[in-house]
N, CA and C atoms as an extended XYZ file, in Angstrom:
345
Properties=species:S:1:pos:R:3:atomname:S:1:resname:S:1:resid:I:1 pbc="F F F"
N        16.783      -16.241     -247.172 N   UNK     1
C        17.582      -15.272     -247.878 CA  UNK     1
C        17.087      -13.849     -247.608 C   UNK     1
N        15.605      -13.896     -247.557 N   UNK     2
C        15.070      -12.214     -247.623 CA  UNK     2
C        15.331      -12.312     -245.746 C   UNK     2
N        15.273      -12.860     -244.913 N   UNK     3
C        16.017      -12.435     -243.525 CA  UNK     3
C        17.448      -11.859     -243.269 C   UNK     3
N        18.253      -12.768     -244.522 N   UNK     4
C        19.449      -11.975     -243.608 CA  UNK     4
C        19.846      -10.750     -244.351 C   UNK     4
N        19.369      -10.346     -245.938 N   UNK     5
C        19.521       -9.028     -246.326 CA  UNK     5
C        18.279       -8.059     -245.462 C   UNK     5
N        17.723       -8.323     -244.983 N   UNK     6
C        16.784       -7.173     -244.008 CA  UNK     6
C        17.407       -6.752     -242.977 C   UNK     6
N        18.176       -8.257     -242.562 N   UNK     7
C        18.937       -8.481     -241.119 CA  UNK     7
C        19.665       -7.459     -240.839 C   UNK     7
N        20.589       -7.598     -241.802 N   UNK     8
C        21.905       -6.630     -242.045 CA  UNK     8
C        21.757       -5.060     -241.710 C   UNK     8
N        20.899       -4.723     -242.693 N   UNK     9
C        19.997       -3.082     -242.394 CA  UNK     9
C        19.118       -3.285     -241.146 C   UNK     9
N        18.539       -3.964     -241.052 N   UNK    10
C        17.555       -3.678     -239.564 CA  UNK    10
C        18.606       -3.771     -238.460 C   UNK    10
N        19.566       -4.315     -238.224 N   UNK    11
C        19.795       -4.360     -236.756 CA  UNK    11
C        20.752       -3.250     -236.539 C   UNK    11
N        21.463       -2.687     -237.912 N   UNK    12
C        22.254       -1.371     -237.698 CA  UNK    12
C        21.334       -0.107     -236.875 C   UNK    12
N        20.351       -0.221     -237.771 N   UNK    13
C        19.197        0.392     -237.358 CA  UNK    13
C        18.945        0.708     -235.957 C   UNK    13
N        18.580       -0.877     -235.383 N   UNK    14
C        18.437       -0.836     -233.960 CA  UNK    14
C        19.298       -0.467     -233.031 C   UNK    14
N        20.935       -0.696     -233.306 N   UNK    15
C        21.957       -0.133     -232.559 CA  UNK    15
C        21.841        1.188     -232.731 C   UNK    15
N        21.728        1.613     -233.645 N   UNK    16
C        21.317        3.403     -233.245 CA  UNK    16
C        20.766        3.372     -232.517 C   UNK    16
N        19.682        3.139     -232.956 N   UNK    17
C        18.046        3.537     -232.122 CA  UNK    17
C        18.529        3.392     -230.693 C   UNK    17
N        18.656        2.482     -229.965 N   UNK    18
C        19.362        1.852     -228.983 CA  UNK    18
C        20.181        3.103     -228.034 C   UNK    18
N        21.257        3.472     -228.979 N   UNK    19
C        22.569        3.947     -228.305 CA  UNK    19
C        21.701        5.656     -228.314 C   UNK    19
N        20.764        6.038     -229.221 N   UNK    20
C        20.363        7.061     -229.753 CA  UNK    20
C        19.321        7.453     -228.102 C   UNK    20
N        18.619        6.212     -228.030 N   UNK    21
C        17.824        6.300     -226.850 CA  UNK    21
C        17.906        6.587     -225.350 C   UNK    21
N        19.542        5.392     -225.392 N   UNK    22
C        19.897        5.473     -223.997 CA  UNK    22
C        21.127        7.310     -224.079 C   UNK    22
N        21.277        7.434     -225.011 N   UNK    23
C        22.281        8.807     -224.605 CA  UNK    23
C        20.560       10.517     -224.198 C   UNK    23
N        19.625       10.123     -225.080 N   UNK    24
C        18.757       10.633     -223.959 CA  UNK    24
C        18.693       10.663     -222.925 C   UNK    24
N        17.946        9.643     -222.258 N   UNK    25
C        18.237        9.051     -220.942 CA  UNK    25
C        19.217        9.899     -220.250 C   UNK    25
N        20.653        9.904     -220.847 N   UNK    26
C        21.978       10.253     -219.986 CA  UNK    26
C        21.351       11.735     -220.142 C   UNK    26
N        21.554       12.286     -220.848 N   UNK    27
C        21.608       14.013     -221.235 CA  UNK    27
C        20.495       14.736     -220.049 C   UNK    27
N        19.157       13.630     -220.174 N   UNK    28
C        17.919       14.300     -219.193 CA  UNK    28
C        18.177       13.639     -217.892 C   UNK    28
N        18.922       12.882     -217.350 N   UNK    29
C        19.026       12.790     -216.029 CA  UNK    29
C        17.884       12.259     -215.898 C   UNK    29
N        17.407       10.854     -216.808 N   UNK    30
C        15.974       10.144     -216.359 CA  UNK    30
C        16.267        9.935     -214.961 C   UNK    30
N        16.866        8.726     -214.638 N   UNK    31
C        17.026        7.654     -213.567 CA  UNK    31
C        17.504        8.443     -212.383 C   UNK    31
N        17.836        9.246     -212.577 N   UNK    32
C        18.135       10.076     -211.675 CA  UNK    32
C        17.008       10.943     -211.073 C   UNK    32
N        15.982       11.350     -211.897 N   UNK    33
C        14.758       12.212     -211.707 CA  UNK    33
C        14.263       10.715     -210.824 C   UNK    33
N        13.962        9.409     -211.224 N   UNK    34
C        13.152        8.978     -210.668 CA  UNK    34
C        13.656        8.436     -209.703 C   UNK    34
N        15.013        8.300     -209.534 N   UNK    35
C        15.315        7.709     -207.966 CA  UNK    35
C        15.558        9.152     -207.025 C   UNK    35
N        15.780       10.050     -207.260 N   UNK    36
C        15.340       11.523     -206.352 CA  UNK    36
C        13.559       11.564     -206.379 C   UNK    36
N        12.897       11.256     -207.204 N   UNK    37
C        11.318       11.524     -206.566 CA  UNK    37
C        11.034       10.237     -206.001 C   UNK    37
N        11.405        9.178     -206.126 N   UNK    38
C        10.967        8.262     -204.922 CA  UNK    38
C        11.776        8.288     -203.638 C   UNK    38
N        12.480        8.778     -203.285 N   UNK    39
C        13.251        9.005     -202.350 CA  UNK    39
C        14.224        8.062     -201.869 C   UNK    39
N        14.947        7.316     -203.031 N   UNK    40
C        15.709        5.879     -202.739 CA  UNK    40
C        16.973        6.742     -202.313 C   UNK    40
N        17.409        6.109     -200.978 N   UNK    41
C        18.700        6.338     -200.790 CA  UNK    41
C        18.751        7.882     -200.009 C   UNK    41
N        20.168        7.888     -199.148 N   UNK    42
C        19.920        9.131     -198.753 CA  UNK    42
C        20.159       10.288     -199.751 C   UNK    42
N        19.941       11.513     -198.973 N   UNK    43
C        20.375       13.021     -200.162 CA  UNK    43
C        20.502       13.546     -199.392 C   UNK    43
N        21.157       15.160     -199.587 N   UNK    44
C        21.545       15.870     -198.747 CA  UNK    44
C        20.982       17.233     -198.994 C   UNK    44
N        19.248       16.943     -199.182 N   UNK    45
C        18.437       18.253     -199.405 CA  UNK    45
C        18.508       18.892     -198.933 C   UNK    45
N        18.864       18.894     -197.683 N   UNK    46
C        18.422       19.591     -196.053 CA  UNK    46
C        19.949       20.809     -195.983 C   UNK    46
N        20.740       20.376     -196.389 N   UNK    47
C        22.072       20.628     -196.474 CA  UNK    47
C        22.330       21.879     -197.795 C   UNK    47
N        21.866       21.073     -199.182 N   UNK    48
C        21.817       22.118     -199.992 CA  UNK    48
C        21.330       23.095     -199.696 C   UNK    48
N        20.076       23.162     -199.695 N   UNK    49
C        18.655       24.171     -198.948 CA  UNK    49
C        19.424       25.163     -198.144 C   UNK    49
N        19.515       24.671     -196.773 N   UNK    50
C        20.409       25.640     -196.166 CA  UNK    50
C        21.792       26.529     -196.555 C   UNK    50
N        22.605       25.430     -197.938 N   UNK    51
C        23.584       26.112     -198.067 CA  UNK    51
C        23.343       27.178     -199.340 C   UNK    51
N        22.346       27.346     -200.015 N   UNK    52
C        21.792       27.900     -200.987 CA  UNK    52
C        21.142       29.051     -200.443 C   UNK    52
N        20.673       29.053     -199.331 N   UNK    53
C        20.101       29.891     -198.383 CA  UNK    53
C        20.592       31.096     -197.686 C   UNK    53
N        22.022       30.159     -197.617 N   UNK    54
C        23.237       30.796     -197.144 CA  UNK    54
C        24.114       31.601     -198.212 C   UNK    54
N        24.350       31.201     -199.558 N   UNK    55
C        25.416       31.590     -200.654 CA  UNK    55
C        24.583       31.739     -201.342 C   UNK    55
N        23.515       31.444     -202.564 N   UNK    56
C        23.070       31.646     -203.460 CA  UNK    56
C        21.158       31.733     -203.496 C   UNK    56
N        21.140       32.479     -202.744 N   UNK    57
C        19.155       32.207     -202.760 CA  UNK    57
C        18.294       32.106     -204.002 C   UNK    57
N        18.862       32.618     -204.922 N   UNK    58
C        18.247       32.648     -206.179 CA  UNK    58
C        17.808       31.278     -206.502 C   UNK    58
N        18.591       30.085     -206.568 N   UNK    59
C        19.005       29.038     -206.781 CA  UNK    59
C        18.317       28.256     -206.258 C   UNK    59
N        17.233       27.874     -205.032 N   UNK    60
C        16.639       27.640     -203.924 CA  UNK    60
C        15.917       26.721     -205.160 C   UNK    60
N        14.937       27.011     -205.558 N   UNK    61
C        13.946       26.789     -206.354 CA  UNK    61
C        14.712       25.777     -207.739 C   UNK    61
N        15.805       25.633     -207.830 N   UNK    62
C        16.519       24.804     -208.757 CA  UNK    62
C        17.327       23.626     -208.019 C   UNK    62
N        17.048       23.616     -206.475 N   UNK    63
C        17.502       22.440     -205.740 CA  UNK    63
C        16.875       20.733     -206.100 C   UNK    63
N        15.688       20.552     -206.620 N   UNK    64
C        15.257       19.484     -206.859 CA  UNK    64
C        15.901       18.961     -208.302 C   UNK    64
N        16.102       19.750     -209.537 N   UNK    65
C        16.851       19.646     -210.332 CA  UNK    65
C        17.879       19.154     -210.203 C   UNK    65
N        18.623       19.890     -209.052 N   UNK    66
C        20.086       19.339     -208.956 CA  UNK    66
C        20.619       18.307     -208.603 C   UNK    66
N        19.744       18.197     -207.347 N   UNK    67
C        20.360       16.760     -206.910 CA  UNK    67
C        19.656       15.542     -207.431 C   UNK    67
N        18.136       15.770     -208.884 N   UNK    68
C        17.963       14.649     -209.244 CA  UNK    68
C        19.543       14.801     -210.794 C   UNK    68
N        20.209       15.630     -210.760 N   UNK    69
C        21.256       15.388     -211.820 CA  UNK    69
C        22.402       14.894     -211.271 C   UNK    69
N        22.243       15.156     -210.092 N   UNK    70
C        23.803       14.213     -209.493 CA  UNK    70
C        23.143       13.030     -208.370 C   UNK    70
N        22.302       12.289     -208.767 N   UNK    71
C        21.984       11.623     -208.132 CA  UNK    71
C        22.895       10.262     -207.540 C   UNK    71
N        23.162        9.810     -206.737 N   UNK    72
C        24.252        8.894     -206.573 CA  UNK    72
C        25.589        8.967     -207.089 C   UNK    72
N        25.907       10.508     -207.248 N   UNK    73
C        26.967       10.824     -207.341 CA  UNK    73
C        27.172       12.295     -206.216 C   UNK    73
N        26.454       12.144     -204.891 N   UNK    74
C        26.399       13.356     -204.436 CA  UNK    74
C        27.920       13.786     -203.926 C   UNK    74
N        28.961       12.902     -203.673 N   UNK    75
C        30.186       13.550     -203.399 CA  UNK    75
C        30.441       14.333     -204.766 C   UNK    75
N        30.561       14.228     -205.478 N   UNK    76
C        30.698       15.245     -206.982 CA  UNK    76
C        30.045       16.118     -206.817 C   UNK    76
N        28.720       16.667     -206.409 N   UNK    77
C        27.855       17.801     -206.059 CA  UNK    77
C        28.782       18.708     -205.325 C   UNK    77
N        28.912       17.529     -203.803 N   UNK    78
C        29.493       18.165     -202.831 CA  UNK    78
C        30.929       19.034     -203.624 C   UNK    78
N        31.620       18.939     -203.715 N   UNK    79
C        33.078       19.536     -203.913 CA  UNK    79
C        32.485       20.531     -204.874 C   UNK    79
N        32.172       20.135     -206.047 N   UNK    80
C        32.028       21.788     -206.687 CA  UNK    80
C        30.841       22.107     -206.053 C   UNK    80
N        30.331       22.636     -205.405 N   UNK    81
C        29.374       23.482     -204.565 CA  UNK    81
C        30.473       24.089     -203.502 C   UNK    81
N        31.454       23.322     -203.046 N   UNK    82
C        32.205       23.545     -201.802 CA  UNK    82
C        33.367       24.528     -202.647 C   UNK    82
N        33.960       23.669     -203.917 N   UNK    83
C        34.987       24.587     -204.442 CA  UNK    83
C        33.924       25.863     -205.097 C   UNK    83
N        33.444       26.276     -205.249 N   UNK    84
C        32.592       27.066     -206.325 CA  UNK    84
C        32.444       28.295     -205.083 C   UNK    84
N        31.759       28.240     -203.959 N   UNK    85
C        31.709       29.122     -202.854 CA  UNK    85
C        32.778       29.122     -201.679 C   UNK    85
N        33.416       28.318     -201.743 N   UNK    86
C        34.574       28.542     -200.767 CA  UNK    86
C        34.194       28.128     -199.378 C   UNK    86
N        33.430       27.663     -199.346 N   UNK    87
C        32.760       26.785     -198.029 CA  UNK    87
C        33.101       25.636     -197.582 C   UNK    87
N        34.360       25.212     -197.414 N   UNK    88
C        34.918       23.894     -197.051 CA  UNK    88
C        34.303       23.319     -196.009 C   UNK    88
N        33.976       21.965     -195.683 N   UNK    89
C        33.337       21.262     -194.072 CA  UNK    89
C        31.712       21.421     -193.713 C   UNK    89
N        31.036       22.249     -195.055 N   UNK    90
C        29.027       22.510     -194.735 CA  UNK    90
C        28.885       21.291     -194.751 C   UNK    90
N        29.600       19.577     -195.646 N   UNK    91
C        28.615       18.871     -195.840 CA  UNK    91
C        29.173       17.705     -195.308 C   UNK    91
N        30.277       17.828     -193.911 N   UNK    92
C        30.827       16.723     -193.665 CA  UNK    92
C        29.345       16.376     -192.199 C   UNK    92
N        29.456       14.551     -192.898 N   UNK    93
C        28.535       13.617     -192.590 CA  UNK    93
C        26.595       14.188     -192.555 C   UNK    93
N        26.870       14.500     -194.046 N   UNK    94
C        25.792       14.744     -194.486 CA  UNK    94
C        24.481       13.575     -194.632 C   UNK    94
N        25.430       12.602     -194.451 N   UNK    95
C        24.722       10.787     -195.105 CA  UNK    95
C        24.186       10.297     -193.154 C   UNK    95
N        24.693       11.353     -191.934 N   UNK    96
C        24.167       11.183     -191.117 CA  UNK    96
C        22.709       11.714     -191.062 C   UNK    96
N        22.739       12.828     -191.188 N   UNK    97
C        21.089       13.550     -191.211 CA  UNK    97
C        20.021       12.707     -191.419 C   UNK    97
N        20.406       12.003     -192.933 N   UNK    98
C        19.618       11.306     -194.103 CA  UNK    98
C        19.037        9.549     -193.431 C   UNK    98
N        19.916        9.422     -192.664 N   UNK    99
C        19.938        7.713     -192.138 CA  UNK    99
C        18.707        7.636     -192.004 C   UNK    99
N        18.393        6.449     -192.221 N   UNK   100
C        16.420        6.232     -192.106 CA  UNK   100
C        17.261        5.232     -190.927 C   UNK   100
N        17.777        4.755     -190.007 N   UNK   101
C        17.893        4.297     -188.984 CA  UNK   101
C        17.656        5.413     -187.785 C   UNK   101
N        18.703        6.524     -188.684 N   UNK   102
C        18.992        7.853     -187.249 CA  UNK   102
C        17.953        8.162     -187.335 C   UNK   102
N        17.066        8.330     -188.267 N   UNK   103
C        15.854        8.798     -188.339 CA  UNK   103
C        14.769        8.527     -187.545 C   UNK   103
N        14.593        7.266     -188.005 N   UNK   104
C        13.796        6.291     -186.710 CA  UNK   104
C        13.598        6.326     -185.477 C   UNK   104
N        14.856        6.246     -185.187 N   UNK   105
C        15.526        6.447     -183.581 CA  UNK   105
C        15.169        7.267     -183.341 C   UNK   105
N        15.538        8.760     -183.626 N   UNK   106
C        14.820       10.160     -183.476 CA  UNK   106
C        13.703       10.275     -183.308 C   UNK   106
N        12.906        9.904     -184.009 N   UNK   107
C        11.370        9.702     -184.046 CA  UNK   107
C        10.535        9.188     -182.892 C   UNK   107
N        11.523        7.755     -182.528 N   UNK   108
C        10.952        7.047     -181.188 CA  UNK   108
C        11.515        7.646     -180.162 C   UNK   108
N        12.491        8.799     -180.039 N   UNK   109
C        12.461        9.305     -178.601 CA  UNK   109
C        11.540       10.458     -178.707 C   UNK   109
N        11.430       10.724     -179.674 N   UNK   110
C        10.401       12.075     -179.753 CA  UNK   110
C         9.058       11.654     -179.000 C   UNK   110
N         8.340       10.147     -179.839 N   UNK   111
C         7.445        9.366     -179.476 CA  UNK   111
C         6.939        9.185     -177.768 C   UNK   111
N         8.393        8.749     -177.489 N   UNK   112
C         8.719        8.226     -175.908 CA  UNK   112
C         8.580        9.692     -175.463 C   UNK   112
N         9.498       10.733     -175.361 N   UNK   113
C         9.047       11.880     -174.492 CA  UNK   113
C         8.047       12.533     -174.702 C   UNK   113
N         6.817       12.274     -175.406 N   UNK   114
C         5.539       12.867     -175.339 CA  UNK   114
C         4.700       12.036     -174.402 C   UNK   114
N         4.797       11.318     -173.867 N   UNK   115
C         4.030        9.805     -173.076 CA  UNK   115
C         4.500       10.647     -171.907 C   UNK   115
């Protein structure tokens, strides 16, 4: 009997707590901070950088921020950055740069023409 009147109040409880916790999470861009500092997946640092370089220099120094907030959502980056400065086509095949295959490859001819 004293379980399920505790029950009742405790687990409301926990669904807060819960929903209270994970909308943190959303607001700070956890998972996003930590899959941009381990470097899962490609990004298009190289791209911002330069295009920040190009349109907004101030901003340079707020590039790691950004793309850990749009993390796996970088086509959404892309367009408002593109609509916002008027720069249509800076970030077409941006996901080429990033390839840890192209990468590779690159690497081993670099490798090969030093021999």
């Amino acid at each position: 009997m004293l379980i399920m009147l505790t029950g009742t109040t405790v687990l409301p409880a926990l669904l807060y707590m819960g929903d209270y916790f994970s909308a943190f999470l959303a607001r700070n861009h956890f998972m996003g901070n930590i899959g941009h500092r381990l470097g899962i997946g490609p990004n298009p640092k190289k791209r911002v950088v330069s295009f920040y370089e190009k349109h907004d220099p101030e901003k340079l120094t707020d590039v790691d921020s950004i793309l850990a907030k749009y993390y796996g959502d970088y086509p959404k980056l892309v367009k408002r950055l593109e609509r916002k400065y008027g720069d249509y086509g800076y970030f077409i095949n941006w996901e080429q740069d990033e390839a840890p295959m192209h990468l590779a490859v690159e690497k081993l001819w670099e490798t090969h023409e030093l021999m």
